[in-house]
Structures are given as structure tokens and as C-alpha cells.
C-alpha positions, -999 to +999 in steps of 0.1 A: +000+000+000+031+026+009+039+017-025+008+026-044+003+061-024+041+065-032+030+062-073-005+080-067+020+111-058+041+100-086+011+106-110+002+136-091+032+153-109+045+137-137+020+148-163+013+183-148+052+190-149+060+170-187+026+192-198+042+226-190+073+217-198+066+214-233+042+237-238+068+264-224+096+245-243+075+246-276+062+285-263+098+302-263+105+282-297+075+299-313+087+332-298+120+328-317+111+310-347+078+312-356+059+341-381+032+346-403+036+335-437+034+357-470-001+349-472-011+357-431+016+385-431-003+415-442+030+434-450+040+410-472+008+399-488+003+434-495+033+443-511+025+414-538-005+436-546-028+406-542-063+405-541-080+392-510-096+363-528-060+351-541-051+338-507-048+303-510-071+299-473-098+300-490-087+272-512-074+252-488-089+260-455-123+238-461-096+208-466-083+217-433-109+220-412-121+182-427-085+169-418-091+187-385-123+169-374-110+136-387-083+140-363-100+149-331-134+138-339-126+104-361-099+091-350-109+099-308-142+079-312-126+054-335-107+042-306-134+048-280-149+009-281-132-003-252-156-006-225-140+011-194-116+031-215-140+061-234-123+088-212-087+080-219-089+070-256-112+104-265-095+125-242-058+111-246-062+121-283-070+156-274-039+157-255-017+143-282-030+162-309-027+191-297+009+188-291+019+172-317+003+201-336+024+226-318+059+205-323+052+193-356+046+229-368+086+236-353+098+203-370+081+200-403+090+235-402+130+235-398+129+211-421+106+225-449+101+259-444+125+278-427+131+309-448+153+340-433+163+324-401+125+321-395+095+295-398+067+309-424+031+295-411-003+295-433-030+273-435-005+245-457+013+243-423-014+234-400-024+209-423+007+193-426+008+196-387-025+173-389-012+151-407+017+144-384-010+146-357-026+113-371+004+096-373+007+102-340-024+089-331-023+055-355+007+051-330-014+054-302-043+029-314-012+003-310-007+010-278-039+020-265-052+012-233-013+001-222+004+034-218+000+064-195-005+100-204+030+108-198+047+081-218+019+086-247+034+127-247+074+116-249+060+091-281+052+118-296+080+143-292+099+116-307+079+104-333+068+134-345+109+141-348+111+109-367+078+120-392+094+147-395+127+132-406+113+104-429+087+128-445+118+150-451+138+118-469+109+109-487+097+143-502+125+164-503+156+140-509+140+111-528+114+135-543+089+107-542+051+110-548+024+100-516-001+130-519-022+108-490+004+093-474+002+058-475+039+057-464+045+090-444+012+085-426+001+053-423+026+029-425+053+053-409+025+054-377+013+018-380+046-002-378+062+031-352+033+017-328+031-021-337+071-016-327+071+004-299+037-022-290+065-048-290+092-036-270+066-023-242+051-059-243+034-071-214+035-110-204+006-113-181-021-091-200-045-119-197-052-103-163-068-069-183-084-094-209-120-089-200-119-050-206-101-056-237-138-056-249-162-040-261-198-031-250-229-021-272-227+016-266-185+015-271-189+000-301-217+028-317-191+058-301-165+041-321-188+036-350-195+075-350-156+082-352-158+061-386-185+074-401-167+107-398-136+092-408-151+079-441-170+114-451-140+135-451-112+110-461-115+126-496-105+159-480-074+142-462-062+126-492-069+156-514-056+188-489-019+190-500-023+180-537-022+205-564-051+231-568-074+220-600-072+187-616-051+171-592-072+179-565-102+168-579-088+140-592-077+126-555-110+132-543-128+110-567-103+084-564-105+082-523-146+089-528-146+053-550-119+034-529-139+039-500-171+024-516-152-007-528-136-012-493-172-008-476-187-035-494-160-054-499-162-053-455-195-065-455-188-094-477-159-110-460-169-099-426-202-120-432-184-150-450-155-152-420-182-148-394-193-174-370-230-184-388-230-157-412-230-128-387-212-095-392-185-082-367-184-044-359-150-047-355-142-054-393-173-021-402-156+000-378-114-006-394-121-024-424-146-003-442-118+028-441-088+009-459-100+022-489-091+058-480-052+042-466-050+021-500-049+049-525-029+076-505+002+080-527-017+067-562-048+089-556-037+117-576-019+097-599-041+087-631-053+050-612-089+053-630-123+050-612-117+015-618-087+012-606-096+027-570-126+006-566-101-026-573-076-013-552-111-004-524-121-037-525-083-058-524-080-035-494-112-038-476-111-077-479-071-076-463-078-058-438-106-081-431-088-108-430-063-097-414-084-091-383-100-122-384-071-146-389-040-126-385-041-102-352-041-136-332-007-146-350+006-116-342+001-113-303+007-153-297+039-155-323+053-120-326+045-106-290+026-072-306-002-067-286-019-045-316-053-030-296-070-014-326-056-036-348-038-009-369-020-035-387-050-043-406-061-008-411-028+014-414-004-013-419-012-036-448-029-012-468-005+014-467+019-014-481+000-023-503-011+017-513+029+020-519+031-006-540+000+004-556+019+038-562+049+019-575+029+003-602+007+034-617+043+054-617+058+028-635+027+031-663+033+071-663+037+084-695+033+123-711+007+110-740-014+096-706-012+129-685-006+155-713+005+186-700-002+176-668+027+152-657+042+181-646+023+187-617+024+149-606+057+137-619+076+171-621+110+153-626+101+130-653+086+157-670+113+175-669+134+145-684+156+142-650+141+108-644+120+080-663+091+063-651+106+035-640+137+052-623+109+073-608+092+041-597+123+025-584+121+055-557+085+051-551+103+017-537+130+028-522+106+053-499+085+022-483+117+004-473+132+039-459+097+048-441+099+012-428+135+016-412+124+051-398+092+035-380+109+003-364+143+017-357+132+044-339+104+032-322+126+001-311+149+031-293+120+056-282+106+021-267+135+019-244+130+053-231+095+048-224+099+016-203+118+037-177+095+030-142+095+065-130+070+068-163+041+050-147+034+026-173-002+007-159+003-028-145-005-059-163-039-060-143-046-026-144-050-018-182-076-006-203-093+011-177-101+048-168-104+047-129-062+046-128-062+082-147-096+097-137-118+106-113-144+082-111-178+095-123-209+080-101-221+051-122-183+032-111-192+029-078-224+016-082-230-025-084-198-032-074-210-069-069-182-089-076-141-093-083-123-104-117-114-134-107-078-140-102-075-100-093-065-098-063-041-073-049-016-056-075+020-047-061+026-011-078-014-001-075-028-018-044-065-034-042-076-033-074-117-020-078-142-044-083-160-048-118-196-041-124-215-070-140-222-073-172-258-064-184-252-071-219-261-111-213 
């Protein structure tokens, strides 16, 4: 017991002290660093004798606000089905998001747009920032329910270091194409948290098994954050891609995917099922891979008819990778993958690479006409051929992959430390350990888990309410 009260004051200051920390870290950085861009300067905008409907936020800031709600609205209910962990997985996301917004905006910005000594900030960068944001977050889903506050806020100063880094490689150095990020987004933050979700492995979590589930009204919350998800994943794909045809272009694409991957989820979901019953699970993940699938070929010429068959390849892997291969990967591998982001992130964003590899390799200037140069600017330019261009396409999945596991395998060192408060085998997935309790936890305490007794770091462990849902 002198144990637990001695973590109890533990948690009393960790996260207030990490919190101000890097908000005043991150606040004297801004001070130096940070200005308005050319377009949110009005000295400068000004003096380029614009007109006030020029100003690419009105272009682009519809995109963003979609992005915006995907991040804190989609992607916070998304992960809200466990049934004693609503608080922390809605309310953890609001807390990584918004610094990773902050510190992304310094990184992404050293790296990208640093221009006179000084970072230049518009609407372009806080959509970038979101997008490192959701990495972030498809991270988190890895790891959800197994990590406190304070070691889910040093993952993301460091991952958002390494996005930073890889989308820097990717882009900039290798000058490779992934409009949606299919490799900077999703794979980078799938296999960064199915990593980090192996090196923080826990041997006993059979003892947190029973709230490693879901209840009827966890599972609509989490179906709310993908219907959001799934409206504006056009927007997500389409926000950083060239105004016009480009644009428009990505949007259809991700709009089609996203059908094919829906139905494609009803389909195997009902043929894998026990008697032919559908599992929310597989509506809630599955159904979106079409929107991961076609990240870095969306604006590329892949046809309607291409994105539906790359919607419905995607939506029946991911599938069937919940079904049959999320098992595999907890009893063989040790990756305990919570919202299975393997199956949603993972394997599609592959597969979107590769997809992206294949329509670059088909490029050619009688298919795109004028307009290769906005997608493929250097084979326009006759500095590289499609397949050389494809080749890198390549070479960017293997370097994302080597950014993702390396450095998660060394941020997941630093987040084992004790002094972190990581949550005890028997103790995860629950709310009570971070929050104050809210009425309904006290009441119909009836009963024990069995085999719960006393945990060493925590002491008595609360008892469970029954389950109505029989």
C-alpha cells in the first residue's frame, strides 16, 4: 500500500510537470522561430498587390478543417470501443493532438520551411501539422489502453521528430510522390506503434483481458468516429495536392476506394463470421482501408476502376487480417496491436505503396498530357524515367519502414523507464487509474475479476460491475 500512495503522488506530478514543460519548451520556440507567412503576413501579402480572394485559405482551409475533425473527432471515437476506457482514448487524443500540432509545426518546419532564419506559417502548415498529428495517433491505437499519459506525450515528441525526418527523406531527398500518405502517414505510424507495441510488451495481460472488450454503446461511439472518418477522407487525401485537376482527381479516387472497401467489408466480414454474422469490428477498421489504400496513387491517373479494385483488395485484407492474423501476431510475434492498426494502417499502406509503384511505373506524357508536370515534375522535366521514378517510389516504403521500427525500437527503451508510470498488467484498459471516477463506477460493485487480487505497484484493485449485456 506505501507503495501505491508512493505512485499515486508520482502521477500527481508527472504529467502536470511534462505538460508545462513542453508547452513552455514549444512557447519560447514559437517566440523565436515562428511568423506569419506571405499569405497571413499582411506586410508582405500586400506588397505582392494581391487580391484578398488570391489567398490560397480560401482554397485550402475547407480541406483543413475536414483533416481537423477527422483527427479529433474520427480518430478519438474510433478508438473509443473499449468498454472502461471512453475517457482515456477520447480525451488522450485531445492531448496528443494538440501537441503534436504545436511541435510538428517547429519540426516540419525547420525542415521544410525555414526561410530567413524564420518559420513561415499558413494554412498549408497546419495541415501538414495534422497530418503528423494522425500519425501520432495511429501510434497510439497500437498501444492504447497500455500506456499512461506521460509516456503517450514523450512518443510523440519523438515520433513526431522521426515523421518529420522520414517525410523530409521521402519528399525532399528522394522527391517521391504519396499525396495521401500511404507511407509517411500510415505505414510510418502503423509499424512506429506495432514496434514500440512490442518492445513495451506485457507477459501477463491476460489479467486486463475482460476489458479488452467491447460493449454495445463503445462500439456505436467508435462507429461515429468512422463514419466521420469515411466522409471526409477525400478531403485528407486531397488537402496538399495541387489546386485543380489534381485535386479533384484525388477526391474521386478516395470517394470510389472507399465504396469498394465498404462492401468489400460486408462481404468477407459476413463470409468469416461465425454463422454468417457480421462483426463491428471489421465495419468500424475495415470499411476505411480504402481511404489508406490509395494515398500516394490517388492523384496519380489510377482510373475510377482502378480505386474501386484497389477499395475492395484493401477492404477484404484488412478483413482478413483481423480475423485470422491479429491472433498470429500477439501469440507468435508478441505485438499486442489493440485497434488492430496492422490491418487498417499497416497492410494497406503497403499495399497503397506498391500500388503507387505500379501506376508510376505506367506514367507516360501521351497519358497525363500537359499535366505530368504537376504529378511527376522530374520526369517531366526528363531528369528521371518512369521507371527510375518508380524504383524510388520503392525505395521510400523500405526507408519509411526503417524510420518507423528503428526508432520506435529506441524511443521504446526510453518509455519503459518505471519512473513513467506505465499501468500494470492487471490494471489496463481502464479509466479509474487516470480519472476521477464519475458515479455510475461505484455503483454494483457486486463482484471481483477473478484471479485479481491485490496488485503490487497499485494496491487493491476496484471491483467490476457485471455485465448487463447477457
Amino acid at each position: 500500500m506505501a507503495r501505491a500512495a508512493h505512485r499515486a503522488r508520482g502521477r500527481r506530478l508527472l504529467l502536470p510537470l511534462l505538460c508545462l514543460l513542453l508547452q513552455a519548451a514549444t512557447a519560447v520556440l514559437f517566440a523565436v522561430f515562428v511568423r506569419y507567412g506571405p499569405e497571413s503576413d499582411p506586410a508582405l501579402w500586400h506588397l505582392g498587390n494581391h487580391s484578398a480572394a488570391d489567398n490560397a485559405f480560401y482554397f485550402r482551409y475547407p480541406s483543413f478543417q475536414d483533416v481537423h475533425v477527422m483527427v479529433f473527432v474520427g480518430f478519438g471515437f474510433l478508438m473509443a470501443f473499449l468498454q472502461r476506457y471512453g475517457f482515456s482514448s477520447v480525451a488522450f487524443t485531445f492531448l496528443l493532438a494538440a501537441f503534436s500540432l504545436q511541435w510538428a509545426t517547429l519540426v516540419q518546419g525547420f525542415l521544410h520551411s525555414l526561410h530567413g532564419g524564420y518559420i513561415r506559417v499558413g494554412v498549408e502548415s497546419m495541415i501538414n501539422a495534422d497530418f503528423c498529428a494522425g500519425a501520432v495517433l495511429i501510434s497510439f491505437g497500437a498501444v492504447l489502453g497500455k500506456t499512461g499519459p506521460a509516456q503517450l506525450l514523450l512518443m510523440a515528441l519523438l515520433e513526431v521528430v522521426l515523421f518529420g525526418a522520414n517525410e523530409f527523406v521521402l519528399l525532399s531527398v528522394l522527391q517521391v510522390r504519396d499525396a495521401g500518405g500511404s507511407m509517411t502517414i500510415h505505414t510510418f505510424g502503423a509499424y512506429f506503434g506495432l514496434v514500440l507495441s512490442r518492445v513495451l510488451y506485457k507477459p501477463r495481460m491476460e489479467k486486463s483481458k475482460q476489458r479488452q472488450t467491447s460493449v454495445y454503446h463503445s462500439d456505436l461511439f467508435a462507429m461515429i468516429g468512422t463514419i466521420f472518418l469515411w466522409l471526409f477522407w477525400p478531403s485528407f487525401n486531397s488537402a496538399p495536392t495541387t489546386l485543380g485537376d489534381g485535386q479533384h482527381r484525388t477526391a474521386l479516387n478516395t470517394y470510389y476506394s472507399l465504396t469498394a472497401s465498404t462492401l468489400s467489408t460486408f462481404a468477407l466480414s459476413a463470409l468469416v463470421g461465425d454463422e454468417g454474422r457480421l462483426d463491428m469490428v471489421h465495419v468500424q477498421n475495415a470499411a476505411l482501408a480504402g481511404g489508406v489504400v490509395v494515398g500516394t496513387a490517388s492523384e496519380m491517373l489510377l482510373t475510377p476502376f482502378g480505386a474501386l479494385a484497389a477499395g475492395f483488395l484493401a477492404g477484404t485484407v484488412s478483413t482478413l487480417g483481423y480475423k485470422f492474423f491479429t491472433p498470429i501476431l500477439e501469440s507468435k510475434f508478441k505485438i499486442q496491436d489493440t485497434c488492430g492498426v496492422h490491418n487498417l494502417h499497416g497492410m494497406p499502406g503497403i499495399l497503397g505503396a506498391l500500388l503507387g509503384v505500379l501506376v508510376t511505373a505506367l506514367a507516360t506524357h501521351d497519358a497525363y498530357g500537359d499535366g505530368l508536370e504537376s504529378v511527376f515534375p522530374l520526369i517531366a522535366q526528363g531528369q528521371r524515367s518512369a521507371t527510375s521514378q518508380a524504383v524510388y517510389q520503392l525505395g521510400g516504403l523500405l526507408v519509411t519502414l526503417m524510420f518507423a521500427s528503428v526508432g520506435a525500437g529506441l524511443g521504446g527503451l526510453l518509455l519503459k523507464l518505471p519512473f513513467l508510470d506505465s499501468p500494470s498488467d492487471s490494471q489496463c484498459f481502464d479509466d479509474q487509474l487516470y480519472w476521477e471516477s464519475p458515479p455510475h463506477w461505484h455503483c454494483h460493485l457486486a463482484f471481483q475479476v477473478p484471479g485479481e487480487d491485490e496488485d503490487e505497484a497499485h494496491g487493491p484493485l476496484r471491483t467490476e460491475e457485471p455485465d448487463t449485456q447477457a
